[in-house]
Backbone as a ProteinNet text record, in pm:
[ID]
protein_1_A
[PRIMARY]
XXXXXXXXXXXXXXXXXXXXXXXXXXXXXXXXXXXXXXXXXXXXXXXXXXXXXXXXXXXXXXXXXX
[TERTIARY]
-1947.4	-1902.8	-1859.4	-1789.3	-1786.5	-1667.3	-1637.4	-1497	-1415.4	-1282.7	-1223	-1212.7	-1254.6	-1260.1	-1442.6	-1479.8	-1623.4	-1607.6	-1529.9	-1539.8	-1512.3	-1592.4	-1603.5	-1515.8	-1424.7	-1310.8	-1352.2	-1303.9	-1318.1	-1240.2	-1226.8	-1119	-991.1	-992.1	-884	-827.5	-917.7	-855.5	-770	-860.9	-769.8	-657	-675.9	-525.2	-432.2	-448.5	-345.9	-333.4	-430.3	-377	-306.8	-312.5	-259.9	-132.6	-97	13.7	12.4	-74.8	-101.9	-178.1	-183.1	-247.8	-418.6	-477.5	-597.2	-661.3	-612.9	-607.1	-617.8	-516.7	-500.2	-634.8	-604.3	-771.8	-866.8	-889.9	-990.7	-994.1	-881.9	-879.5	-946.6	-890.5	-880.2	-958.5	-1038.1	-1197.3	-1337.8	-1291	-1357.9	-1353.3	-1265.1	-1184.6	-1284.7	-1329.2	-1321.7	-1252.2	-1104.9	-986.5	-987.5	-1047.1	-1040.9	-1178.2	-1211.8	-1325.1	-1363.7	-1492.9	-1555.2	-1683.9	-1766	-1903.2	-1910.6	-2004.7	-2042.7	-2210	-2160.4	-2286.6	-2305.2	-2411.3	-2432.9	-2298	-2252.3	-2132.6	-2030.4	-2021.1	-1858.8	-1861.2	-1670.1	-1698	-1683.5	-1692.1	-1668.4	-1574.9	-1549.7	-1473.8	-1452.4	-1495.3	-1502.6	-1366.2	-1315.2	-1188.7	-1166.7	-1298.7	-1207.1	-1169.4	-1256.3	-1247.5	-1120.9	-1079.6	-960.9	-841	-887.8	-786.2	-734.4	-866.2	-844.3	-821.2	-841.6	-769.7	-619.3	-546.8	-455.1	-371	-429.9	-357	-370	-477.8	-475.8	-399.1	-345.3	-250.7	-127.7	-37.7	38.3	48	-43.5	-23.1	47.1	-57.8	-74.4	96.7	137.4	271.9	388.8	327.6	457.1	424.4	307.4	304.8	366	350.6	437.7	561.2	656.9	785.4	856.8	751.7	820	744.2
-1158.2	-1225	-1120.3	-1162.4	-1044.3	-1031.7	-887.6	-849.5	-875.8	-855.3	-920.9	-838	-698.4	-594.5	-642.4	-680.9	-729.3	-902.4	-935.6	-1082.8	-1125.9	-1183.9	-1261.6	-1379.6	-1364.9	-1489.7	-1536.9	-1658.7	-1734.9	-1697.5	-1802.9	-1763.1	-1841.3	-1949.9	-1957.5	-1925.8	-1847.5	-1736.8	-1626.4	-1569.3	-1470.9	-1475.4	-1613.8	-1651.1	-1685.7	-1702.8	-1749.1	-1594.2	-1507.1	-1367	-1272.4	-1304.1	-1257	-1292.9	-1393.2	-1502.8	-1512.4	-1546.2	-1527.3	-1721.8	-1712.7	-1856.4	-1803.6	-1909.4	-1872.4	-1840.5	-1909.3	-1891.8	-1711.3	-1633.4	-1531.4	-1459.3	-1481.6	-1406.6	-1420.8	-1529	-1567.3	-1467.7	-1486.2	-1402.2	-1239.9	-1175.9	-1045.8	-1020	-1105.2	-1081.9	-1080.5	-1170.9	-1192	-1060.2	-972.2	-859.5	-737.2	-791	-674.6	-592.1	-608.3	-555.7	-570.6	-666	-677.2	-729.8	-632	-622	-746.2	-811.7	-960.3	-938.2	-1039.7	-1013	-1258.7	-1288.3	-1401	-1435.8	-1578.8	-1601.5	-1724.2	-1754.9	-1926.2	-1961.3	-1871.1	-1893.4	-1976.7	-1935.3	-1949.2	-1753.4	-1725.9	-1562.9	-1599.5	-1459.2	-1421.2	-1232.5	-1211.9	-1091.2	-1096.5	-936.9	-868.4	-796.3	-841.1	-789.3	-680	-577	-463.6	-394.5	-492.8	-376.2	-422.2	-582.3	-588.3	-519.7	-491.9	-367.7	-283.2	-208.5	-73.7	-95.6	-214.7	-236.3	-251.8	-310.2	-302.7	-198.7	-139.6	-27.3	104.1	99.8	201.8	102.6	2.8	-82.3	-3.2	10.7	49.3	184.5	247.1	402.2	436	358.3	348.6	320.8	237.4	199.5	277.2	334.2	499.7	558.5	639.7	732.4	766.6	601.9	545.7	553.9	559.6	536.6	682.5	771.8	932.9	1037.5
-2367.1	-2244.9	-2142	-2018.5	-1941.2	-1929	-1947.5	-1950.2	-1748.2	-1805.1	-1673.2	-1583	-1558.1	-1484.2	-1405.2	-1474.7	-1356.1	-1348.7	-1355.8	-1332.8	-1159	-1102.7	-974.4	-949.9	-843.4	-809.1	-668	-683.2	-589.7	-485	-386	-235	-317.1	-379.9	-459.4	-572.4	-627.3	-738.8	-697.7	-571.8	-526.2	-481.2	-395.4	-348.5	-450.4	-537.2	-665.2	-647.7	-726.8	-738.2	-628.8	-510.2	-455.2	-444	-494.1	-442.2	-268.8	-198.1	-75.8	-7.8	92.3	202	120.8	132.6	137.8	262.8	369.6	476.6	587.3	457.6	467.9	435.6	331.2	231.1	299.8	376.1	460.5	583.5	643.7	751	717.4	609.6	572.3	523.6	461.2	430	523.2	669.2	762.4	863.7	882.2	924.4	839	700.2	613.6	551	552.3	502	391.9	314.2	138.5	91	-2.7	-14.4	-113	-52	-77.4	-57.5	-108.6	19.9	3	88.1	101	-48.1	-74.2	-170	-86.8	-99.2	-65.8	76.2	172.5	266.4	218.5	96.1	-0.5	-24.6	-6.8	-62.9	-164	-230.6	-380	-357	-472.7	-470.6	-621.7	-615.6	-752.7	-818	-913	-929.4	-973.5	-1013.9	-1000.2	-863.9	-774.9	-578.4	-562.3	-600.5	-576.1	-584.4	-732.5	-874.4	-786.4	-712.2	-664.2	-531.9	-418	-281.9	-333.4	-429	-451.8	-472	-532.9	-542.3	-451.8	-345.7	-225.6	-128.8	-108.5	-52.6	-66	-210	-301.1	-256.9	-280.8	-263.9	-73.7	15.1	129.1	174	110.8	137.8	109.9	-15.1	-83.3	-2.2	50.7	141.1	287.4	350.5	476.8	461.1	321.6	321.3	303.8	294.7	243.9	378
[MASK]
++++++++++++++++++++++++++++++++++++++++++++++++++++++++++++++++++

């Protein structure tokens, strides 16, 4: 089966994972700020780009504070 590092989420998966609006996700995916692409004009988003937008988010934010 496919492990959860290549597994594909919905706009409401992510928003659960983000704990975020979907609304948001929407926005920030339309922007290009978080990496998605469109299937059938529903997105999708791959969770490890997420993995790793998350955490250059993270880093991005330690770096701003020092």
């Amino acid at each position: 089966m496919s492990q959860p590092d290549s597994e594909i989420l919905t706009m409401d998966e992510v928003a659960a994972f983000l704990k975020a609006g979907k609304k948001t996700v929407y926005r920030l995916a339309q922007k290009g700020e978080i990496p998605g692409f469109k299937l059938g004009g529903t997105w999708r988003f791959p969770r490890r780009d997420l993995d790793r937008w998350i955490a250059a988010q993270i880093a991005e934010n330690a770096q701003d504070k020092s």
